[in-house]
C-alpha atoms as an extended CHARMM CRD file, in Angstrom:
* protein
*
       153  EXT
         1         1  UNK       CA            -69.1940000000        7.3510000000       38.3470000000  PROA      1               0.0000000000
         2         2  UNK       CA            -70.1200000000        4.3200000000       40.4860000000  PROA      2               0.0000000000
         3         3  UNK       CA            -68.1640000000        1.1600000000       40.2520000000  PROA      3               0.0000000000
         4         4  UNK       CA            -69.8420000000       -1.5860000000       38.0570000000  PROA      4               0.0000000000
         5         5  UNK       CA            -70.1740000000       -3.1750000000       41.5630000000  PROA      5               0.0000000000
         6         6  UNK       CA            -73.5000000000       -1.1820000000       42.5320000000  PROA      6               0.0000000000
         7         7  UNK       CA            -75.3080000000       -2.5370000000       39.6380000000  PROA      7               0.0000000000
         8         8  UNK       CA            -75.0040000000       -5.9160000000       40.1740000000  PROA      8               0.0000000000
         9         9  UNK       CA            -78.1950000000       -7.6140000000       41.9320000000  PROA      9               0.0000000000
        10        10  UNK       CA            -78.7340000000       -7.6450000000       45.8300000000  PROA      10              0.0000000000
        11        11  UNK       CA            -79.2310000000      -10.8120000000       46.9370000000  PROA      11              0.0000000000
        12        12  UNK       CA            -80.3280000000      -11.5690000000       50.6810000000  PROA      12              0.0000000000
        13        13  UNK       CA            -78.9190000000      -15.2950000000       51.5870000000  PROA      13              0.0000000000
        14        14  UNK       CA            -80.6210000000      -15.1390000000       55.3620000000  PROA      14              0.0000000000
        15        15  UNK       CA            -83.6700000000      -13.5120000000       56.3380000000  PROA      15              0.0000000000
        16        16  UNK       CA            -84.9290000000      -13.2790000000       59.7540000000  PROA      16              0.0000000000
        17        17  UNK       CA            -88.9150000000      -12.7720000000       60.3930000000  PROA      17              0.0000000000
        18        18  UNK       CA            -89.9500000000      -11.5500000000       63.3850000000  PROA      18              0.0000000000
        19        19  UNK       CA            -93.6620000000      -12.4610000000       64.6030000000  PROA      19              0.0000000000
        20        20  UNK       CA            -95.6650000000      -10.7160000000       66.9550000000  PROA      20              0.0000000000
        21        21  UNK       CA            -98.9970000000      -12.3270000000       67.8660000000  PROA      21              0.0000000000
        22        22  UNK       CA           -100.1290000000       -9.2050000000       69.4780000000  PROA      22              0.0000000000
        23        23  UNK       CA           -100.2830000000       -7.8120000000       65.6890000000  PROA      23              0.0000000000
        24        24  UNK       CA           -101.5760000000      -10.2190000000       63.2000000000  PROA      24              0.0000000000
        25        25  UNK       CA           -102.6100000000       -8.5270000000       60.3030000000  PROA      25              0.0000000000
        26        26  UNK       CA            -99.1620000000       -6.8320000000       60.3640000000  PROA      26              0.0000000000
        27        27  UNK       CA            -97.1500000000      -10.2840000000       60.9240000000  PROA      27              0.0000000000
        28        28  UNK       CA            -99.0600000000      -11.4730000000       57.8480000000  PROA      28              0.0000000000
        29        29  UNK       CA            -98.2980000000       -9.2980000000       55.5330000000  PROA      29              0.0000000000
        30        30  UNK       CA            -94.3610000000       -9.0140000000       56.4770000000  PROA      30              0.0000000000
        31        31  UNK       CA            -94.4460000000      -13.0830000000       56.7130000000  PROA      31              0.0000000000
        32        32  UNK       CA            -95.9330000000      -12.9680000000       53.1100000000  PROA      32              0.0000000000
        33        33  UNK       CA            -92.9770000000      -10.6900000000       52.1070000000  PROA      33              0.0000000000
        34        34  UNK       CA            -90.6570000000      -13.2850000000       53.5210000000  PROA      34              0.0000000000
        35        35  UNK       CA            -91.7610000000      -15.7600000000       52.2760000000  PROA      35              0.0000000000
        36        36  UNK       CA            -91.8010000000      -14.7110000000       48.9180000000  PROA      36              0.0000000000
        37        37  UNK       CA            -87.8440000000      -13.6350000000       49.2810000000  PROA      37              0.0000000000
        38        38  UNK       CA            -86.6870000000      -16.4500000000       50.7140000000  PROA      38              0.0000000000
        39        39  UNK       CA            -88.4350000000      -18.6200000000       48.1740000000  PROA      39              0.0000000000
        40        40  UNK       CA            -87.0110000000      -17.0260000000       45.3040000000  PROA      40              0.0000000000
        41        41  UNK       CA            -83.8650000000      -15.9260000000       46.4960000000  PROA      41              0.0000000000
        42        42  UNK       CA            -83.0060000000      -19.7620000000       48.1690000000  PROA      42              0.0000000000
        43        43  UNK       CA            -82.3070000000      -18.3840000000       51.1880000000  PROA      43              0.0000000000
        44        44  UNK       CA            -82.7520000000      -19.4860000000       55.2310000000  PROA      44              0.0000000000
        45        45  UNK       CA            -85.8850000000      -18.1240000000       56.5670000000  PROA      45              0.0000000000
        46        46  UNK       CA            -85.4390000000      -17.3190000000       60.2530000000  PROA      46              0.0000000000
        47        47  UNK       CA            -89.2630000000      -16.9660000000       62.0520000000  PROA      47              0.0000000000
        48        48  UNK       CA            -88.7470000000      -15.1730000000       65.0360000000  PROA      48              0.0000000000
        49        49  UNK       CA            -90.9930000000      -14.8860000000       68.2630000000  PROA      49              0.0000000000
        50        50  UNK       CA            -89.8310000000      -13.1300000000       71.6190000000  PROA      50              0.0000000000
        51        51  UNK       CA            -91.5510000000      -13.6360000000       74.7980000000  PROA      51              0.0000000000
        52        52  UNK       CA            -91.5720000000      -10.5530000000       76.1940000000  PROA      52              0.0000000000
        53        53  UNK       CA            -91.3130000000       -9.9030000000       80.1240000000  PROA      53              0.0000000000
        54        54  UNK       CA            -93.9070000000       -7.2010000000       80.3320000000  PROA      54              0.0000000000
        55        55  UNK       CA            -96.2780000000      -10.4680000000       78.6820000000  PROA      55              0.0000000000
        56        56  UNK       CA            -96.0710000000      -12.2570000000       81.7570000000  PROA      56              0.0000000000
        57        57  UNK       CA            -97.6350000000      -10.9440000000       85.0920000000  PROA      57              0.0000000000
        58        58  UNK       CA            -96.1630000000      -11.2760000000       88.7200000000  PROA      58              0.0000000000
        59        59  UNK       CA            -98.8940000000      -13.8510000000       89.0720000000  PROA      59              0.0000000000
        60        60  UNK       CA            -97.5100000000      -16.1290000000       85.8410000000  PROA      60              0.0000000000
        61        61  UNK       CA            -93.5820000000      -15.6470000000       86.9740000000  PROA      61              0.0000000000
        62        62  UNK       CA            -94.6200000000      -17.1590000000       90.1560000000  PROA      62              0.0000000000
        63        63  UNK       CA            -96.4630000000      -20.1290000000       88.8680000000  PROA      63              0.0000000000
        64        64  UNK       CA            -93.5860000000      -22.2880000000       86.8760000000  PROA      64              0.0000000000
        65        65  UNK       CA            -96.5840000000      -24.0570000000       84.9630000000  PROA      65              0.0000000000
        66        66  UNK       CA            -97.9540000000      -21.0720000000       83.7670000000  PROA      66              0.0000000000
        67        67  UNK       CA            -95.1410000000      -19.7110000000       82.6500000000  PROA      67              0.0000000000
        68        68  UNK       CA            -94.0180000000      -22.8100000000       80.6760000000  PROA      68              0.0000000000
        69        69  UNK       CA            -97.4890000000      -23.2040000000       79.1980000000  PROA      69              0.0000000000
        70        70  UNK       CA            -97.1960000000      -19.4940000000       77.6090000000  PROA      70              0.0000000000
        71        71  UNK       CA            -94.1430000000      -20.9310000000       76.4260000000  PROA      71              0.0000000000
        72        72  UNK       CA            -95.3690000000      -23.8850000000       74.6580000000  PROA      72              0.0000000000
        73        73  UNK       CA            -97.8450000000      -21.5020000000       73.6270000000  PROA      73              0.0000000000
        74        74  UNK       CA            -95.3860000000      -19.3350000000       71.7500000000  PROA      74              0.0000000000
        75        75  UNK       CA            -93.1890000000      -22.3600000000       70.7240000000  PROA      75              0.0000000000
        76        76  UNK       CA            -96.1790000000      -23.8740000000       68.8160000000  PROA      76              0.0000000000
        77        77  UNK       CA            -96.8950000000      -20.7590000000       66.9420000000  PROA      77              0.0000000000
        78        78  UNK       CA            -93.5930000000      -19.9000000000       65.5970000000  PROA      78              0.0000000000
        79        79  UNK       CA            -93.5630000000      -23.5740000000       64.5550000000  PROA      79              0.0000000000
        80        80  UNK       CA            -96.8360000000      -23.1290000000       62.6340000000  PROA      80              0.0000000000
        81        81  UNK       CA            -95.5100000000      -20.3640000000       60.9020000000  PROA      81              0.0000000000
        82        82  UNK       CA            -92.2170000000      -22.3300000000       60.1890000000  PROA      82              0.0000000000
        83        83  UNK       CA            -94.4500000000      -25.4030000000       58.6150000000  PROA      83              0.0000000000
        84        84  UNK       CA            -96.8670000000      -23.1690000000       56.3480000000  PROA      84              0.0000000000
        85        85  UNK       CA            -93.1380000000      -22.0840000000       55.2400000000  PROA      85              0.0000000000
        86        86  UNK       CA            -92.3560000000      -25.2130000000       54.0230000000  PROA      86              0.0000000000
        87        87  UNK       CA            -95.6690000000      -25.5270000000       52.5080000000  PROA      87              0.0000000000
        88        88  UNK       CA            -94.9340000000      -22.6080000000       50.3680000000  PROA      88              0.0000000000
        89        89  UNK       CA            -92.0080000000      -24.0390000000       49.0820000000  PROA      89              0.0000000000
        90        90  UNK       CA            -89.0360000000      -22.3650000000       51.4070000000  PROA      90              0.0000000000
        91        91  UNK       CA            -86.7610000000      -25.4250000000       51.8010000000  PROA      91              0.0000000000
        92        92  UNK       CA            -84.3360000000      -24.0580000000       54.9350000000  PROA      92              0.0000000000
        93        93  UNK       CA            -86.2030000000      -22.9610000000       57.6810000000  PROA      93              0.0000000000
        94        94  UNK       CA            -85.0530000000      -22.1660000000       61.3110000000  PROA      94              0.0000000000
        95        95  UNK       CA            -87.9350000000      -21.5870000000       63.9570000000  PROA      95              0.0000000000
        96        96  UNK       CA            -86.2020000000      -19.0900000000       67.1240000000  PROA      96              0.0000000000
        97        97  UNK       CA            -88.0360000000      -19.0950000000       70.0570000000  PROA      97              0.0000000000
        98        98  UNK       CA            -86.5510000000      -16.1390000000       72.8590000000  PROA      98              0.0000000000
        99        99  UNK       CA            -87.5490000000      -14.5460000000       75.8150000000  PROA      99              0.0000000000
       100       100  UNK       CA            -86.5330000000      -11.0140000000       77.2420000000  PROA      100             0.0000000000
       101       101  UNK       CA            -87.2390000000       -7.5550000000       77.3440000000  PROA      101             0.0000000000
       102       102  UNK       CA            -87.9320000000       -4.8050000000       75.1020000000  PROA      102             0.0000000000
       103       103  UNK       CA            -88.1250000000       -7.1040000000       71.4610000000  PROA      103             0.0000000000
       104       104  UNK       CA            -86.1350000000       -5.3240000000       69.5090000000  PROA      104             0.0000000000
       105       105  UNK       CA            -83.1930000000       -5.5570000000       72.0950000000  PROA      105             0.0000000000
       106       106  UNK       CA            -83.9540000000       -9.6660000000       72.4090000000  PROA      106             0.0000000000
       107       107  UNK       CA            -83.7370000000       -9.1480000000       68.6750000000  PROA      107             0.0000000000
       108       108  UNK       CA            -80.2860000000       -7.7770000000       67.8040000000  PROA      108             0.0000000000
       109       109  UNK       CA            -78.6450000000       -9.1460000000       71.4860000000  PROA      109             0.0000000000
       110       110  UNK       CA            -79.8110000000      -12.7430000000       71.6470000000  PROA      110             0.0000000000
       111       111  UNK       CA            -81.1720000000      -13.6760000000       67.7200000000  PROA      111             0.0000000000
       112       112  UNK       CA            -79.2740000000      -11.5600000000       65.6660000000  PROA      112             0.0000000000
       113       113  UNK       CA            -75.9210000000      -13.1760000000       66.5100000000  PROA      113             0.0000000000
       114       114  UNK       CA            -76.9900000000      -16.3360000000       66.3290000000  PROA      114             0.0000000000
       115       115  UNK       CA            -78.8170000000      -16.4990000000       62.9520000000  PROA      115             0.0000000000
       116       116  UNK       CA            -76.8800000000      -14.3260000000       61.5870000000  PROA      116             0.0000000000
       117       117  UNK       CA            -79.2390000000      -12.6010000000       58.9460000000  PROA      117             0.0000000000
       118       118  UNK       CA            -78.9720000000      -10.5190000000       55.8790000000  PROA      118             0.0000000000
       119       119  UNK       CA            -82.2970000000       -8.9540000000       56.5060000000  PROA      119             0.0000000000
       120       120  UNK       CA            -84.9220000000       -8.6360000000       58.9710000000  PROA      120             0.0000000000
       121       121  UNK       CA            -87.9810000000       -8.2530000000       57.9600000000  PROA      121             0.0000000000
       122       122  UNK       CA            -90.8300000000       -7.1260000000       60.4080000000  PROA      122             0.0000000000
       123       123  UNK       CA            -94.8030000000       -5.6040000000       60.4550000000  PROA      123             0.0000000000
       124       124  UNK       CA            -94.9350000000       -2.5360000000       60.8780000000  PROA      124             0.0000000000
       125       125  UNK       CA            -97.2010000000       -2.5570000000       64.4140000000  PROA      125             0.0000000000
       126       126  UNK       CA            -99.9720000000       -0.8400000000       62.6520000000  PROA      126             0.0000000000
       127       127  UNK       CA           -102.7300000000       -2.6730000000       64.2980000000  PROA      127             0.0000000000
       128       128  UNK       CA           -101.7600000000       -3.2790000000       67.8410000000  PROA      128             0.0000000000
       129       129  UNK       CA            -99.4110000000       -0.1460000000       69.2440000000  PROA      129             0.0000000000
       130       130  UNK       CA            -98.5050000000       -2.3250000000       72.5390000000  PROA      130             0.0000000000
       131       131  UNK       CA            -94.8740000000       -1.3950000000       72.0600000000  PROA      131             0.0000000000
       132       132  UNK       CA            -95.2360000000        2.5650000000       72.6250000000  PROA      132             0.0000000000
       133       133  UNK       CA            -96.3850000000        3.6110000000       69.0570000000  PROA      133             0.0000000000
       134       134  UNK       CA            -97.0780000000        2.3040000000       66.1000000000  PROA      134             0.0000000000
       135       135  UNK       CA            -93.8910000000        0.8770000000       64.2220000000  PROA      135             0.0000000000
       136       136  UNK       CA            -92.3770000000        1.3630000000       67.2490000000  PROA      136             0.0000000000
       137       137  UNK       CA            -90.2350000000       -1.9070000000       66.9520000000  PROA      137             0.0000000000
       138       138  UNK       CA            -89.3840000000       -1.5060000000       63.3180000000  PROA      138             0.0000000000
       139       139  UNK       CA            -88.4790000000        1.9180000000       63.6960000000  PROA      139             0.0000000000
       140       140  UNK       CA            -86.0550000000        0.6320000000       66.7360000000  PROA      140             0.0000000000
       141       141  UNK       CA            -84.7780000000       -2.2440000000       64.8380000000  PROA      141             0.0000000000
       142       142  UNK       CA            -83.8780000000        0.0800000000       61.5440000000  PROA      142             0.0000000000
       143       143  UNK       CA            -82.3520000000        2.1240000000       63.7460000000  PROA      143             0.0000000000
       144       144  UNK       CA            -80.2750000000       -0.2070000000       65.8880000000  PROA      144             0.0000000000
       145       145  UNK       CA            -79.5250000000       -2.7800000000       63.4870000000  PROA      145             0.0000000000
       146       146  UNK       CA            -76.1510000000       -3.3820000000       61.7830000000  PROA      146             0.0000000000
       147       147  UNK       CA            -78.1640000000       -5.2830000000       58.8440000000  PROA      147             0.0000000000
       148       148  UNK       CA            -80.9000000000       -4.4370000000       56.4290000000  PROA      148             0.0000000000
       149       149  UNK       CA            -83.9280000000       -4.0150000000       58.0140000000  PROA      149             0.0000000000
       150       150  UNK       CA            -87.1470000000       -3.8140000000       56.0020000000  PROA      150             0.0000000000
       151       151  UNK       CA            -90.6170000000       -3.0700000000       57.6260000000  PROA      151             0.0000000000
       152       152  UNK       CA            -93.8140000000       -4.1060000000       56.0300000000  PROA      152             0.0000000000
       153       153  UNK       CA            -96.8690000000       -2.3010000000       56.0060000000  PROA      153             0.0000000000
């Protein structure tokens, strides 16, 4: 028989959201899931955007002010996402902002130990397969990932 341990509630105290603008309908419906868990659970909400280096051409990395304005670009987003947060009612919110490689690496290398999450919650790349296949970064995250990962379709 299982300790009395396993039936008390699971409670997530830091959730990390990852956001990937290449796959809105996806992002939306895991930010929706995030929000509604970090709401009701009082917990951090971590919104999470990489900048990818396979997002910037040799032409950008070249040109210092185009690079910076995709950065602004992605800065600004994952700060809209962190105010409609608020709106909803999540009171501690933390936007990240990183840039790197393959995402889900960036993810558990760079963001991961800094936030420190719970859970990571992420779309399921349904819409947009830019990453290899659909799910492709869930899937890698799941797999890779010393916390609870939970990917929304």
């Amino acid at each position: 028989m299982a300790d009395e341990s396993s039936y008390r509630p699971l409670f997530f105290y830091r959730i990390l959201i990852t956001i990937d603008e290449d796959d809105r309908p996806s992002t939306a419906r895991a930010f929706r899931f995030a929000l509604t868990m970090a709401r009701d659970y009082g917990a951090e909400l971590g919104i999470a955007s990489v900048l990818e280096n396979n997002d910037i051409s040799i032409y950008e990395s070249l040109m210092p002010a185009k690079l910076n304005e995709k950065r602004a670009h992605l800065h600004s987003i994952v700060k809209e996402y962190a105010a409609k947060a608020k709106e909803f009612g999540v009171q501690d919110v933390r936007p990240i902002v990183s840039e790197g490689g393959d995402v889900d690496d960036v993810v558990l290398q760079q963001i991961v130990p800094d936030f420190e999450p719970d859970l990571i919650v992420c779309g399921a790349d349904v819409e947009f397969a830019s990453h290899g296949h659909p799910g492709a970064i869930g899937l890698r995250l799941a797999r890779k990932s010393d916390v609870s990962v939970i990917v929304i379709r």
